[in-house]
C-alpha positions as CSV (number, residue, x, y, z in Angstrom):
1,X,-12.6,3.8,-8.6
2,X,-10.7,3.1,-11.9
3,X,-11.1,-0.5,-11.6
4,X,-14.8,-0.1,-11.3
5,X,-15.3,2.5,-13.9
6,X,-12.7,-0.3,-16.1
7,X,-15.1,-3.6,-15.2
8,X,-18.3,-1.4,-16.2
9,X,-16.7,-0.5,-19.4
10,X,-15.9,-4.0,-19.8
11,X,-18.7,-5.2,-19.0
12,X,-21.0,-2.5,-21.6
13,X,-18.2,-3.6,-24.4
14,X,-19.4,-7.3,-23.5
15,X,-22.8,-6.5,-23.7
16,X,-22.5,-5.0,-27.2
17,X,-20.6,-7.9,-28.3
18,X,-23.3,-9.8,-27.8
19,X,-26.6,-8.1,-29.0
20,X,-24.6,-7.7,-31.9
21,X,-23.8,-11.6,-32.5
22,X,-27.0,-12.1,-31.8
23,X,-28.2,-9.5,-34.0
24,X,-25.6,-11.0,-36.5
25,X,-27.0,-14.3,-35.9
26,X,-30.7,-13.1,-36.9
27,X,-30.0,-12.0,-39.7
28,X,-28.0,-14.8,-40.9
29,X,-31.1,-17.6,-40.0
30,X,-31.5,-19.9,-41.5
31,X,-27.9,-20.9,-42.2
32,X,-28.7,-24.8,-41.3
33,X,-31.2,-26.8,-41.8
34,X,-34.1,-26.0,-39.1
35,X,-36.4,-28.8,-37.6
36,X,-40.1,-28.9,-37.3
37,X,-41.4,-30.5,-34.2
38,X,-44.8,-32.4,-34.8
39,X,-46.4,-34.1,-32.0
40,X,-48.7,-36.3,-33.9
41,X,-48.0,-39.1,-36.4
42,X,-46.7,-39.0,-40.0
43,X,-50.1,-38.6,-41.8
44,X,-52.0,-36.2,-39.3
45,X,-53.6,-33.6,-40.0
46,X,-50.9,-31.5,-37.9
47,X,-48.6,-33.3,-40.2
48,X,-49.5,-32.3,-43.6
49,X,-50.0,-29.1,-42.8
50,X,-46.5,-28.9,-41.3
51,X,-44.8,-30.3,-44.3
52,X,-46.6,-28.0,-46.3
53,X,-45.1,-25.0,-44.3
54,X,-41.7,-26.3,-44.4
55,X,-41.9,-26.9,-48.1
56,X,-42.9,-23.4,-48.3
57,X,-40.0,-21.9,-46.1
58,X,-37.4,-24.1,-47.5
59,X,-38.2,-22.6,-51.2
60,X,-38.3,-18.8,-49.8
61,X,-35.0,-19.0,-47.6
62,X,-33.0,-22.0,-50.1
63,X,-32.7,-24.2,-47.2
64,X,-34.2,-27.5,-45.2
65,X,-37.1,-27.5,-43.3
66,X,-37.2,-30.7,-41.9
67,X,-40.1,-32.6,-40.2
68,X,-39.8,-34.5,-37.2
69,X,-42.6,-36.6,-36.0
70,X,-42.8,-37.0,-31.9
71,X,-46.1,-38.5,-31.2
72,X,-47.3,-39.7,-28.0
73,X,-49.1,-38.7,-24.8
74,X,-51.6,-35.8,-25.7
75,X,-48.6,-33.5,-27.9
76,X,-46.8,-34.1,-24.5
77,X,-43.5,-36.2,-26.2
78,X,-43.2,-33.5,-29.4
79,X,-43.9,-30.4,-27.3
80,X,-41.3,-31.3,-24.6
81,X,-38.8,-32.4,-27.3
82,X,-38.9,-28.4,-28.5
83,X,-39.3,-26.7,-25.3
84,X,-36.2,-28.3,-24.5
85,X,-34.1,-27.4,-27.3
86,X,-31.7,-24.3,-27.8
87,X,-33.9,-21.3,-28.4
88,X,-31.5,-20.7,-31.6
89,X,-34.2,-20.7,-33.9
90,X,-33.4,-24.1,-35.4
91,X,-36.1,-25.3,-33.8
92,X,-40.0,-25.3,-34.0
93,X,-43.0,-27.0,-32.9
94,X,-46.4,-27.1,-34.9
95,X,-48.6,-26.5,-31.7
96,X,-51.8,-26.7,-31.0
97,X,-54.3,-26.6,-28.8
98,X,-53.5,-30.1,-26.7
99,X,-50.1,-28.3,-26.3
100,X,-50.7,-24.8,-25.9
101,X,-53.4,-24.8,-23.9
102,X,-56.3,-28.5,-22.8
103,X,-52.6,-30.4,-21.5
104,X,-52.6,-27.6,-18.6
105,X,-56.1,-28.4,-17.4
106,X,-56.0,-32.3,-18.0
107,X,-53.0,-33.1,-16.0
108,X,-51.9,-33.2,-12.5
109,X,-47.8,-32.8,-13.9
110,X,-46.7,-31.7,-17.2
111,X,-43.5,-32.5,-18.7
112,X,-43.2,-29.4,-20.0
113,X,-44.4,-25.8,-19.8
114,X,-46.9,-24.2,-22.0
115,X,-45.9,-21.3,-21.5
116,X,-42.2,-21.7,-22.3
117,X,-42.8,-21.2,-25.9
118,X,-42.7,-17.7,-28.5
119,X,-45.7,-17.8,-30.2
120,X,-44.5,-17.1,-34.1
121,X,-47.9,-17.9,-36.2
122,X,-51.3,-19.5,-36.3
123,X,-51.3,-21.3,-39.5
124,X,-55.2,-22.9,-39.9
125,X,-57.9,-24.1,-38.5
126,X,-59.6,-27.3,-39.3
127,X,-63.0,-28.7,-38.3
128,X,-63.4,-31.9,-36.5
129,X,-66.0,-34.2,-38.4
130,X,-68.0,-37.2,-36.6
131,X,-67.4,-40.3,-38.4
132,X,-69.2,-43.9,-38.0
133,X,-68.8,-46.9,-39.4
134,X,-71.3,-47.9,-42.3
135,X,-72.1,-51.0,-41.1
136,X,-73.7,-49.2,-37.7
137,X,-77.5,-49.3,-37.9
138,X,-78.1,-45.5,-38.0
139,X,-77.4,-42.8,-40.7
140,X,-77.7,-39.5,-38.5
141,X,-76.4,-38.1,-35.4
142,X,-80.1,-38.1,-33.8
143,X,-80.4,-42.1,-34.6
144,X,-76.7,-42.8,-33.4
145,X,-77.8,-40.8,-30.1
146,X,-81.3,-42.8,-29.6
147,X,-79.5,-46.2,-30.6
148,X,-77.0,-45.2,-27.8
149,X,-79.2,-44.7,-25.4
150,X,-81.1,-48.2,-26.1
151,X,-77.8,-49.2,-26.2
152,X,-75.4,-47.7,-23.0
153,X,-71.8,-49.0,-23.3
154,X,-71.9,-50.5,-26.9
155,X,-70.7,-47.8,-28.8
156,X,-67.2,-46.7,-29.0
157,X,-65.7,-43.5,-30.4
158,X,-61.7,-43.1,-31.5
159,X,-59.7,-39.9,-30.8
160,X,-55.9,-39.1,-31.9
161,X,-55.1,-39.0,-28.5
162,X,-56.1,-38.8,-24.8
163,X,-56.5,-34.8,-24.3
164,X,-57.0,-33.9,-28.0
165,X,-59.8,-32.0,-29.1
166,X,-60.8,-35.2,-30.7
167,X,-61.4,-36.0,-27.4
168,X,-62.8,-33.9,-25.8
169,X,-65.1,-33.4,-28.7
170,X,-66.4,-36.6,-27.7
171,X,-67.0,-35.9,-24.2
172,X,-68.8,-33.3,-24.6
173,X,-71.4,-34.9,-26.8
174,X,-71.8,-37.7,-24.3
175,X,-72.1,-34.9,-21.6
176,X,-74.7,-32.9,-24.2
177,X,-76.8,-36.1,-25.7
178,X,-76.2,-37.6,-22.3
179,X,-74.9,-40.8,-23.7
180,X,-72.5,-43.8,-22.6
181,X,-70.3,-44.4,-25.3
182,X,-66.6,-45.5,-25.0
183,X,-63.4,-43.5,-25.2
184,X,-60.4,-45.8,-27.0
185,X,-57.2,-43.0,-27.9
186,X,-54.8,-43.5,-30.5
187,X,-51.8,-41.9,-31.7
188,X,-53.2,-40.2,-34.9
189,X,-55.4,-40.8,-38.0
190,X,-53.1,-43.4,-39.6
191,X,-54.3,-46.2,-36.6
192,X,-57.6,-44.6,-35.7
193,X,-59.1,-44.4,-39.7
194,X,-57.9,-48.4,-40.3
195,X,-59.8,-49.1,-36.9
196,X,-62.9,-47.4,-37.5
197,X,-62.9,-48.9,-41.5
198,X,-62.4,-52.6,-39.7
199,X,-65.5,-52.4,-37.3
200,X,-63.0,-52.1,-34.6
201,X,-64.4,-48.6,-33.0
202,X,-68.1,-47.3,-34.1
203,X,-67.2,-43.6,-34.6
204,X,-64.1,-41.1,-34.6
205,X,-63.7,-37.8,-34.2
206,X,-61.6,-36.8,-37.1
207,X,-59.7,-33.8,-38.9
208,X,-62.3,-32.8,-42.3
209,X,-58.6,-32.7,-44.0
210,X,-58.5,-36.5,-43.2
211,X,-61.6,-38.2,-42.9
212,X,-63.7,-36.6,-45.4
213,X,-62.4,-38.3,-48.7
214,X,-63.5,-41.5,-46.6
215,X,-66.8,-39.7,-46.5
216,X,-66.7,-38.8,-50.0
217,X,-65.7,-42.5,-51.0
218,X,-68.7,-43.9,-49.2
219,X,-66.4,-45.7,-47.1
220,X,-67.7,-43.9,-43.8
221,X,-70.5,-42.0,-43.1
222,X,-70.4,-37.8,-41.1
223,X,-72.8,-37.4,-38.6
224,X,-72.1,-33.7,-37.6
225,X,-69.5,-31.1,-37.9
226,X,-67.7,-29.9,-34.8
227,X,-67.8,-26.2,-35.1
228,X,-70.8,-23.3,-34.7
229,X,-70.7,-22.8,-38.8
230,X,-70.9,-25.5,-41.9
231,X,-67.6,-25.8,-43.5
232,X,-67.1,-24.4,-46.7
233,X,-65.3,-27.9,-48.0
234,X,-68.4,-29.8,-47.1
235,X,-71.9,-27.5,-47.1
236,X,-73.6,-30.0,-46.8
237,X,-72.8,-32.0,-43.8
238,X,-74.6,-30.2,-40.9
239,X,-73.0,-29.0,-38.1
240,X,-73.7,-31.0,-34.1
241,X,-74.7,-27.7,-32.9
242,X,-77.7,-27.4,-35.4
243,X,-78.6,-30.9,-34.5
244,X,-80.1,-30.2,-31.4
245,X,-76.8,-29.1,-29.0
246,X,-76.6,-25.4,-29.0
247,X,-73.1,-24.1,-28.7
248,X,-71.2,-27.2,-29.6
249,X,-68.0,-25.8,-30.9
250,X,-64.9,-27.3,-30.7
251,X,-62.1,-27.4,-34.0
252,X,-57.8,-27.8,-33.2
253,X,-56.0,-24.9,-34.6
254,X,-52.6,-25.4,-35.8
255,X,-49.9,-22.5,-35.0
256,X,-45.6,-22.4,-35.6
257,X,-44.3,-21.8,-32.0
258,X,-40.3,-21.6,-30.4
259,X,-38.4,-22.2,-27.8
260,X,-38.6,-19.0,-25.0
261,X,-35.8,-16.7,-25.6
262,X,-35.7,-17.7,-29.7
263,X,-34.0,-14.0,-31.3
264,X,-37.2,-11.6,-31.6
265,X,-35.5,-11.0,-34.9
266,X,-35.8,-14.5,-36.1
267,X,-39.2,-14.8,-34.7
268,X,-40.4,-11.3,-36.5
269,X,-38.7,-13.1,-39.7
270,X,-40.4,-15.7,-39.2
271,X,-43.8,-14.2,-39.2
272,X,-43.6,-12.0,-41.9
273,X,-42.3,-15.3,-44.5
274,X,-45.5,-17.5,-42.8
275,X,-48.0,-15.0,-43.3
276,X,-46.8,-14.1,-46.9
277,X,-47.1,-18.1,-47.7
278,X,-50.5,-18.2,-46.6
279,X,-51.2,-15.1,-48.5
280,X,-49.9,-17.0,-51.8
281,X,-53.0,-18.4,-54.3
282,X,-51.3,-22.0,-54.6
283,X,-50.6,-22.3,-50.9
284,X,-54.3,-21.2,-49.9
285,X,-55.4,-23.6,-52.5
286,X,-53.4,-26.5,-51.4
287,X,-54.7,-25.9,-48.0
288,X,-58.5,-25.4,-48.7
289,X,-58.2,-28.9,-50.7
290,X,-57.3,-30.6,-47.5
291,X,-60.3,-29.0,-45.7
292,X,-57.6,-26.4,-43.6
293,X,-58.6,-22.9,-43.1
294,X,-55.6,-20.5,-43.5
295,X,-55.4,-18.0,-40.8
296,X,-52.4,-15.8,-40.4
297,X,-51.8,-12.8,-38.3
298,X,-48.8,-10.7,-36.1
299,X,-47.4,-12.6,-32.9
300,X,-49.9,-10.1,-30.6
301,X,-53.0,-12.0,-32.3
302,X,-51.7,-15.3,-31.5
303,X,-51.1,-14.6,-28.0
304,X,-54.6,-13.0,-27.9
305,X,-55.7,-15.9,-29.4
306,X,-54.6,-18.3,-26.4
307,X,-55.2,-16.1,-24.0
308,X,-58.8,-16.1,-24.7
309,X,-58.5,-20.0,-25.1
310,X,-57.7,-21.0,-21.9
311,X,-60.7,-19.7,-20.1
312,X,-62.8,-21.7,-22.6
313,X,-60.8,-24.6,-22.4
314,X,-60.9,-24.9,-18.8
315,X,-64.7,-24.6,-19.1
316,X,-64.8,-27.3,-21.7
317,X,-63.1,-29.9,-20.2
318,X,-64.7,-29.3,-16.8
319,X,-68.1,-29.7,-18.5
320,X,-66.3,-32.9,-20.2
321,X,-65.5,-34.3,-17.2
322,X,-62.2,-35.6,-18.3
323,X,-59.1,-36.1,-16.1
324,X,-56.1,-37.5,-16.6
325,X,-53.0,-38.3,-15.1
């Protein structure tokens, strides 16, 4: 009986010992320079936004946020990278949806799990714009659709990956205008953009943060904004939905997630500094100039937030079509 009673006590001290390193530990973070995951290339959308929020975080706790680009396979190569690395808090993935929620219903196998992941904070949400090249003999989405039609197999469209909402932005439009136009992926804006400039793909389905100063510059031309509303940073490009296909609404959030069993402490901290950067004048300004929507919220609203996205997601890419392996 004494041993016993002597092994529980033991084994209560160890306990304590422990929640309080890790306690200790929480409140300590960051004492080393912590690494951002980004699953796209340098230049993405995901990316600016992500150096922007470790610039931000490295000025409010005095030390290095550093960026680390892992693109490749749908977010696949990035997102695997952080589910795999000590949940210590030293490291973090810029998610999204491809990640968090469209991988799970394009693939047989994932290399990772979805789920594996504490959800810290959605950061924005951008709006993908349809882009075409100049040279193309129409100027509007209902011309690019009729010359498509007269035209089955001609036309190509570029996405930042197979799996993307890029992607599947593009599918449904074929689906919905019931068009044949041809999928080519890339890695990200910095090969897609130079593709679609150079004749080599007709149309992309950009970020606004990216492909709008193209648009601006005369350089490209928008034929329709992915999402239900105008946006704000360009009133007057109309929207695909208004233009004849009720309910297109598609647009890739962008959201600061861990590895499972990160300290709740270090999470909570982590929340509360994000949300207070995106509450900051300069920060929201910086954001809105590169077309981003700042969003914000507790932990609870970002789970809410995929929770209700992977119904509509699975919806989506059924309607799309679109499998992969």
């Amino acid at each position: 009986m004494r041993s016993t009673a002597i092994r529980s006590l033991l084994a209560v001290a160890m306990l304590a010992a422990s929640s309080l390193a890790l306690a200790q530990g929480a409140r300590d973070w960051p004492s080393q320079p912590v690494r951002i995951v980004v699953p796209f290339q340098a230049g993405s959308a995901t990316d600016l936004i992500s150096r922007q929020i470790g610039l931000g975080l490295g000025k409010e706790y005095g030390q290095t946020f550093v960026v680390e680009n892992r693109p490749g396979a749908a977010a696949m190569i990035g997102s695997e990278a952080a589910a795999r690395a000590p949940a210590d808090g030293y490291t973090l993935l810029m998610s999204g949806p491809a990640s968090m929620v469209t991988n799970r219903f394009l693939y047989k196998k994932l290399s990772y799990d979805p789920d594996a992941f504490e959800k810290v904070a959605v950061v924005a949400v951008t709006p993908n714009i349809l882009l075409s090249n100049p040279s193309l003999p129409f100027k509007t989405l209902p011309e690019m659709v009729a010359y498509a039609k007269a035209n089955p197999g001609k036309l190509t469209y570029a996405s930042f990956g197979a799996g993307t909402t890029s992607h599947i932005a593009g599918e449904m439009l074929k689906a919905a205008a019931g068009i044949d136009i041809v999928h080519v992926p890339y890695k990200g804006a910095g090969e897609a953009i130079p593709a679609l400039l150079s004749g080599q793909v007709s149309m992309y389905f950009d970020t606004i943060m990216t492909g709008l100063p193209y648009v601006k510059a005369g350089k490209l031309r928008a034929l329709g904004m992915s999402t239900a509303k105008r946006s704000p940073n360009a009133p007057e490009i109309p929207t695909i939905a208004e233009q004849g296909y009720a309910g297109f609404d598609i647009a890739p959030w962008y959201g600061i997630v861990a590895p499972k069993g990160t300290p709740a402490d270090v999470v909570s901290k982590l929340n509360v500094s994000i949300n207070k950067l995106l509450k900051a004048p300069e920060f929201r300004e910086r954001l809105a100039a590169t077309g981003a929507e700042p969003r914000g919220g507790s932990v609870g609203d970002f789970s809410a937030m995929v929770s209700a996205e992977i119904p509509r997601t699975e919806k989506l890419v059924k309607q799309s079509g679109v499998t992969l392996q």
